[in-house]
matplotlib code that plots the C-alpha trace (Angstrom):
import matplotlib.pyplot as plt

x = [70.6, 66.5, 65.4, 63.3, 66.3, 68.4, 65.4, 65.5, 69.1, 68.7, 65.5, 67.7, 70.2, 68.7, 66.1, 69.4, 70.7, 71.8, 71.2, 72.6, 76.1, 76.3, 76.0, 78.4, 81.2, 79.6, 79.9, 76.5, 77.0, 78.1, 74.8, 72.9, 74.2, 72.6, 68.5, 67.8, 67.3, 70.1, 73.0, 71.6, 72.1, 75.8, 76.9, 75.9, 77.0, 80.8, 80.5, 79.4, 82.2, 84.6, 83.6, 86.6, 88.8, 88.8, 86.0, 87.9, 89.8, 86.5, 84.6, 87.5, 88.1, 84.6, 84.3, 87.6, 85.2, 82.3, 84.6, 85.8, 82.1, 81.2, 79.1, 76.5, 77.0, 74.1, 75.1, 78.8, 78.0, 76.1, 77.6, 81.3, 84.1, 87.2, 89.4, 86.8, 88.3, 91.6, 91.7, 90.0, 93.1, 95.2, 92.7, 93.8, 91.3, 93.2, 92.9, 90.0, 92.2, 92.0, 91.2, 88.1, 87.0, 87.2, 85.3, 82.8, 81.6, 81.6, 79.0, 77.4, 76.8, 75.0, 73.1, 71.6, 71.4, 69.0, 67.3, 66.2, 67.3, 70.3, 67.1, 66.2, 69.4, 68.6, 66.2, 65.4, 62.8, 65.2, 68.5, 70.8, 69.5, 69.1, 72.6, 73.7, 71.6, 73.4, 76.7, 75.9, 74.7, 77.6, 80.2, 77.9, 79.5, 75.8, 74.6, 77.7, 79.0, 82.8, 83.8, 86.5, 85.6, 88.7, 88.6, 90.6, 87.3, 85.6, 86.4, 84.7, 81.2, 80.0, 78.3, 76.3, 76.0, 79.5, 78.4, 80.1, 78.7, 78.1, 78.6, 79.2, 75.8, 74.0, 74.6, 74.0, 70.6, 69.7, 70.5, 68.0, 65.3, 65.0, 63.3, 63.8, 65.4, 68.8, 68.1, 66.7, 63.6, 63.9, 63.6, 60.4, 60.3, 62.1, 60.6, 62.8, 61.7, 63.4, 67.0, 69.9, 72.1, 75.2, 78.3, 81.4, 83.6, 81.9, 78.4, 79.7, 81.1, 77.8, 75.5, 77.4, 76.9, 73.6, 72.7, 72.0, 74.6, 76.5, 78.5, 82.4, 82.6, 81.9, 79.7, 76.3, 75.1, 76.1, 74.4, 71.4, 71.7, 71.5, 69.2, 66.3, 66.6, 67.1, 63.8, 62.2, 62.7, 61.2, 59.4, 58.8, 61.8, 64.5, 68.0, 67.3, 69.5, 72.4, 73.2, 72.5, 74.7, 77.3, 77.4, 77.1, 80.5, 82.0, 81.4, 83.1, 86.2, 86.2]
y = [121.6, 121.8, 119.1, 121.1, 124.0, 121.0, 119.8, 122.9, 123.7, 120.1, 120.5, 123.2, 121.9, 118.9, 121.5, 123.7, 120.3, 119.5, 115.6, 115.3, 117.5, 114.9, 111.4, 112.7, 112.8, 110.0, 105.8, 105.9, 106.9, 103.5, 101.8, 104.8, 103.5, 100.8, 99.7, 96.0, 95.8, 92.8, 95.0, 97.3, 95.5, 94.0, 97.4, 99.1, 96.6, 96.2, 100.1, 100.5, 97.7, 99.5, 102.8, 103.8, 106.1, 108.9, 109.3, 109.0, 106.0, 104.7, 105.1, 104.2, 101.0, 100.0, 101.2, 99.1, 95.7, 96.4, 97.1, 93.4, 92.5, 93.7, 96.5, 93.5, 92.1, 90.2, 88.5, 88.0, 86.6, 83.9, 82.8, 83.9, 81.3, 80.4, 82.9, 85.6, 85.6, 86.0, 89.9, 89.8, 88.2, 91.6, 93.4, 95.3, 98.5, 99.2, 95.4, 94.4, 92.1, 89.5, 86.8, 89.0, 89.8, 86.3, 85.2, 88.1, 86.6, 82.6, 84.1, 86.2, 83.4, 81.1, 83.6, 84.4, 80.9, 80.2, 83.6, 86.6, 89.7, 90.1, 91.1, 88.2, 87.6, 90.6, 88.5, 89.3, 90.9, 94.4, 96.1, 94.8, 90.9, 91.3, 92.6, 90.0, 87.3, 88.7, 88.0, 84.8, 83.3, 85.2, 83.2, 79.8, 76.9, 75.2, 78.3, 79.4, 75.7, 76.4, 74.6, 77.1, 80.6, 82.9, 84.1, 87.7, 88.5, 88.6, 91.9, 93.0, 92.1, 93.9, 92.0, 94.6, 90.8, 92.0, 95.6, 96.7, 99.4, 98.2, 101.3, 100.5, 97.9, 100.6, 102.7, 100.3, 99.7, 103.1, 103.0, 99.8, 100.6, 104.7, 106.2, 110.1, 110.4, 110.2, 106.5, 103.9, 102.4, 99.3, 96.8, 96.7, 94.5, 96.8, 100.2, 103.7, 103.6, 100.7, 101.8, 102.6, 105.6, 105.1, 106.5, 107.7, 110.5, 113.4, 112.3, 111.5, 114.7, 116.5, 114.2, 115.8, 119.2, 119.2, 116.8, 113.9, 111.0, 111.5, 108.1, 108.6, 105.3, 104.4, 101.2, 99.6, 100.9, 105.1, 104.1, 103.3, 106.0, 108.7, 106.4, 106.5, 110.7, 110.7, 108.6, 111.7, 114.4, 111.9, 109.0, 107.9, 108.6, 109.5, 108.7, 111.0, 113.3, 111.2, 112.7, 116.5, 115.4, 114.6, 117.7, 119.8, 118.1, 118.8, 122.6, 122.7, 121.0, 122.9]
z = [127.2, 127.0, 124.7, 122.9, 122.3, 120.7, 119.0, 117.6, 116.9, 115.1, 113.3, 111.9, 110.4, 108.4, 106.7, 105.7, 104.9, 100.9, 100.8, 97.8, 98.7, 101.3, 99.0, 96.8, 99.0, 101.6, 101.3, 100.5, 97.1, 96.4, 96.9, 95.3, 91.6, 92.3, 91.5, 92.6, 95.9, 96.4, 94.6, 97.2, 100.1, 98.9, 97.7, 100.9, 103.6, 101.8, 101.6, 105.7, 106.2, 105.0, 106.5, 108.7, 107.7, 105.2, 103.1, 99.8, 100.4, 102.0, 98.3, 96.4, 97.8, 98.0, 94.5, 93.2, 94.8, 92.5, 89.7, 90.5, 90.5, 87.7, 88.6, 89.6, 92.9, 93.9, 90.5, 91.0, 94.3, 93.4, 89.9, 90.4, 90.1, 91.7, 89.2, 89.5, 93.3, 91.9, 92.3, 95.8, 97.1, 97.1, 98.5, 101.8, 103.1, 106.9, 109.0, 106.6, 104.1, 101.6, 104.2, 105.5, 101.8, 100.8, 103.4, 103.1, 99.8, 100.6, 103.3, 101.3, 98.5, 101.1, 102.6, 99.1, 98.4, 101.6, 101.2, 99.0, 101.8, 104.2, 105.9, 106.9, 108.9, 111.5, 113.7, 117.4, 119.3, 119.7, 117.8, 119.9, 119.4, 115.8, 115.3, 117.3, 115.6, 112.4, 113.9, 114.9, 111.3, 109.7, 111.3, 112.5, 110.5, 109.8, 107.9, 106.0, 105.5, 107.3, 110.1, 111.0, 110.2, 110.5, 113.7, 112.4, 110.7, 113.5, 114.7, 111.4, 112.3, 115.9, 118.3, 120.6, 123.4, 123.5, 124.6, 120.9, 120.0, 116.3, 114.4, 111.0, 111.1, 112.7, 110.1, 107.6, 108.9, 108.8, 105.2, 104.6, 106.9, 106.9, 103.8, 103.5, 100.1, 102.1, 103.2, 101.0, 103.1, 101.1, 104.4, 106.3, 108.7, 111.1, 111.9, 111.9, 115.4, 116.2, 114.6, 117.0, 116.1, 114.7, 117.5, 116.4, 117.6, 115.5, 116.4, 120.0, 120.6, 119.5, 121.8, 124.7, 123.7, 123.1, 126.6, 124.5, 125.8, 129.2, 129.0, 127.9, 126.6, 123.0, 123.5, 123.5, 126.5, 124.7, 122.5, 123.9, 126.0, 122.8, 120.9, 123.6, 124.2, 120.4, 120.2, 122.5, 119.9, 117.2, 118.1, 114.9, 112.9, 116.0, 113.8, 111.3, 113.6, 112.9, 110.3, 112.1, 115.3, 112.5, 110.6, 113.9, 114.5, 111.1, 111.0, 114.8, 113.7, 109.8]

ax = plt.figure().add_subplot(projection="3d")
ax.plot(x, y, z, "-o")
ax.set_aspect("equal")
plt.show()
């Protein structure tokens, strides 16, 4: 397809777009209760953690961890105590478990502890070194104070040195670093330019048809495939036609 027809047929649907329609029934709603940038961040990276599956269960679960929190994350994080855990250790959402949930927090506490931002931990000159960069202080045994991480929880933070294609952190950094109403915009030391987009079947799928991603196999190397001819409809601001390649998908398969 020209690449000004599917910047078109793009263009068109965000502006007939209903942002809010979408948070409502979207993970993202989970972060949107929330006002301090840290709740924020803890909200919305359990929230894109979780984000396999269907939608509902996706919320709910993420929902029934703040509930456990308190409603205040960044809080619970740093001052909960051993029987504050106690309900984390049932905890299932598909392979993520008690083990990775556990674990999840203990990291999260010393991040917090060393810095103000998860921000801070995406460090590297492009995407694919800051993700990896993130993956590498989430399970170093110097920064999070384990010798032995559990090596199941791997699997739930991508490493794009891997070729993964990272979806769940991409879309989690769209979340921080975008800033369209849809996206908070609350990080800024990484520029919307500099975001890769978020591949999954439904955005996939959509890439193909409008010429946009030729690679069949869903890994780094797609994705920065449909990030750099996303990045020539919009230079500045190129995955904010995630969410368009998404809903393209949706009303196919409706």
């Amino acid at each position: 397809m020209n690449p000004n027809k599917a910047k078109k047929q793009l263009d068109d649907i965000l502006n007939n777009l209903n942002p809010q329609d979408f948070i409502d029934n979207d993970p993202i709603s989970i972060p949107k209760r929330f006002s301090t940038k840290q709740d924020i961040e803890i909200s919305a990276f359990f929230a894109a953690t979780l984000a396999w599956g269907q939608r509902n269960t996706i919320i709910n679960n993420t929902n029934k961890l703040m509930h456990w929190m308190g409603e205040e994350p960044h809080k619970f994080i740093l001052e909960h105590s051993d029987s504050d855990l106690k309900a984390f250790e049932k905890f299932v959402h598909r392979t993520f478990n008690s083990t990775d949930c556990l674990y999840f927090i203990e990291v999260l506490k010393q991040f917090y502890l060393k810095r103000n931002s998860l921000e801070d931990y995406f460090v590297g000159e492009s995407m694919k070194e800051k993700i990896s960069y993130f993956h590498q202080a989430f399970f170093d045994p110097m920064t999070v104070g384990f010798e032995f991480p559990p090596m199941r929880t791997k699997k739930h933070i991508a490493n794009p040195a891997k070729n993964s294609s990272a979806k769940r952190l991409n879309m989690y950094l769209r979340w921080m670093v975008r800033n369209d109403g849809l996206d908070f915009g609350i990080w800024k030391s990484i520029k919307p330019s500099e975001l890769r987009c978020p591949l999954d079947v439904h955005v996939q799928r959509s890439a193909f048809h409008f010429g946009l991603l030729t690679r069949k196999q869903q890994d780094w190397k797609a994705v920065d495939e449909l990030s750099n001819n996303l990045l020539k409809l919009d230079a500045i601001d190129p995955i904010k036609y995630d969410l368009a390649l998404f809903k393209w998908s949706e009303s196919k398969m409706a």
